[in-house]
N, C-alpha and C positions, 0 to 999 in steps of 0.2 A: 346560612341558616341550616341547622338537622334533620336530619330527615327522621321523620316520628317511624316506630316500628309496626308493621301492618297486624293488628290483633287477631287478621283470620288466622294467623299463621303464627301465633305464639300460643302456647301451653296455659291454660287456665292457674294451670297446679296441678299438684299430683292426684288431688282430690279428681278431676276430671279426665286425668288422664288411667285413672283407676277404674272407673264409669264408662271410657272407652270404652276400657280391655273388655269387663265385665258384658257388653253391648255385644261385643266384637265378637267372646267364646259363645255367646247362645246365638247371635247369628249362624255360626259355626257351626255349630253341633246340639243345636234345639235345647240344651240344657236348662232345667230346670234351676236348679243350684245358684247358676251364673245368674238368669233372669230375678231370684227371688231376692238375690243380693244387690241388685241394681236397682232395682224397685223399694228395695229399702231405704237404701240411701235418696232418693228422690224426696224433695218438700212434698207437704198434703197436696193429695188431690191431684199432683203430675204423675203419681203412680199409676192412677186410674186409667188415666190417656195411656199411660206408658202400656199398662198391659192389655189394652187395645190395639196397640198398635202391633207388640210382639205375636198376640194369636192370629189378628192378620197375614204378619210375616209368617206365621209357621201351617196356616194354610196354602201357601204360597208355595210353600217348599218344594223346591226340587224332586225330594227324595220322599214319597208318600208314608213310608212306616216310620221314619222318624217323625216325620208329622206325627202323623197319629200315635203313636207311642205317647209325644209329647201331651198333645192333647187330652190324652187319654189320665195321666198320670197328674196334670197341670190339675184340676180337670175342668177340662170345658167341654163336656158330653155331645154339647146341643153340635161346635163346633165340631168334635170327631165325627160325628154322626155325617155332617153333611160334608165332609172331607171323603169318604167311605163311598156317599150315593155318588158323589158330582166325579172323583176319582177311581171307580172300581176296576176298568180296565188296570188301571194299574196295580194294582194288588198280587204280591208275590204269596203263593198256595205254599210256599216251600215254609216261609218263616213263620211258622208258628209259633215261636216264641211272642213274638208283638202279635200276633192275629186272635190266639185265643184269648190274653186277658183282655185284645180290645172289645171284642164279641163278649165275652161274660159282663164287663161294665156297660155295654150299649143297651141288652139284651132286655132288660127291662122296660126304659122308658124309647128305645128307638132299636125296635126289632126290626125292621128291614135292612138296617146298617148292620144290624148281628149277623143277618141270615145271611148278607152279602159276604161276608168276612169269610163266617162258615162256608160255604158254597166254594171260595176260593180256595179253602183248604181241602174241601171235597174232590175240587176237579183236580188240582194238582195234583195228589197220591193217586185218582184215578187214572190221570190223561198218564201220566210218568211211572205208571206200573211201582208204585211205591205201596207192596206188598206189607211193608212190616205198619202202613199208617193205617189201613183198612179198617182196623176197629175203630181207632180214632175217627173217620172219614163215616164211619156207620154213626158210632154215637153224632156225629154231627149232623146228618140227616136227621134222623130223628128230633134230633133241637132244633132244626130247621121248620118242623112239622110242628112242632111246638109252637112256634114265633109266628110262621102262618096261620093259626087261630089267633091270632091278638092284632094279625095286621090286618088293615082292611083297605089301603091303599101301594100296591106295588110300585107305582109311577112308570117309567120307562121298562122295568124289569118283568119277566115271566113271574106269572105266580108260582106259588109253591109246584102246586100238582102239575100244572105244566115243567115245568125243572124238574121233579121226580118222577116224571113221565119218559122223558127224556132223556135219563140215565140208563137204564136198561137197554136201550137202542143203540146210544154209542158205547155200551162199555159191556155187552152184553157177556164176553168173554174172560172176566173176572170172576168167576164163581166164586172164591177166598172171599171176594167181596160179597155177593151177593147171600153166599150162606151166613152170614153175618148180618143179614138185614132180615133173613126169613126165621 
């Protein structure tokens, strides 16, 4: 008698091994692209599950600004937003490329995840004497002072005026910066 082939371990077809791949690159590298093409192909209503399942995973992620990048662009606000509070130690002050437009789209409906972003790129140029961001790191305070009028819940974090209270003390020896604020 033949021994039948074990279907875990046989190929659907290329249709599914195309569905893999497609699985595989936005696991990868949080891609947009790959996700929306996987999703396409999905029958009604597994897409739904599916893209639950993907922003899930891209909360998850290792690597927080492709998160949020993703998030950001995907978009699922509500999901950046709370990637940003639950995550802000981790937040790199350098990459503003991903931080500012996260903070400009948050800014509106989820200003403390703005003010958080901003504030990261605040300390960064402060703490790293990165002279030529100071203006940048000024107008950011300022938008900061902004968002603090609209938020009325800090959670775990300082409030504004305490955070801008605070700057002056440790960084007091900045003046480039500081004439830039007065």
């Amino acid at each position: 008698m033949g021994r039948r082939p074990d279907r875990r371990f046989r190929s659907a077809g290329p249709a599914d091994d195309a569905q893999a791949a497609r699985w595989g690159c936005f696991e990868r590298s949080l891609s947009s692209t790959h996700l929306r093409a996987y999703l396409k192909r999905l029958p009604d209503f597994d897409d739904i599950e599916a893209e639950q399942k993907a922003l899930d995973y891209a909360e998850q992620s290792r690597n927080v600004l492709q998160a949020l990048s993703f998030l950001v662009s995907w978009p699922a606000l509500n999901r950046a937003a709370n990637l940003v509070v639950q995550r802000s130690d981790e937040l790199d002050g350098n990459c503003y490329e991903v931080l500012t437009p996260a903070a400009d789209a948050l800014a509106g409906k989820y200003p403390l995840a703005a003010m958080l972003l901003l504030r990261a790129m605040i300390d960064f140029s402060l703490r790293n004497n990165r002279s030529s961001r100071y203006r940048h790191a000024a107008r950011h305070l300022l938008e900061c002072s902004r968002l603090a009028s609209t938020s009325e819940d800090f959670g775990r974090f300082e409030p504004h005026d305490v955070y801008e209270a605070a700057l002056p003390r440790e960084h007091r020896r900045k003046s480039s910066f500081w004439s830039l604020i007065d």
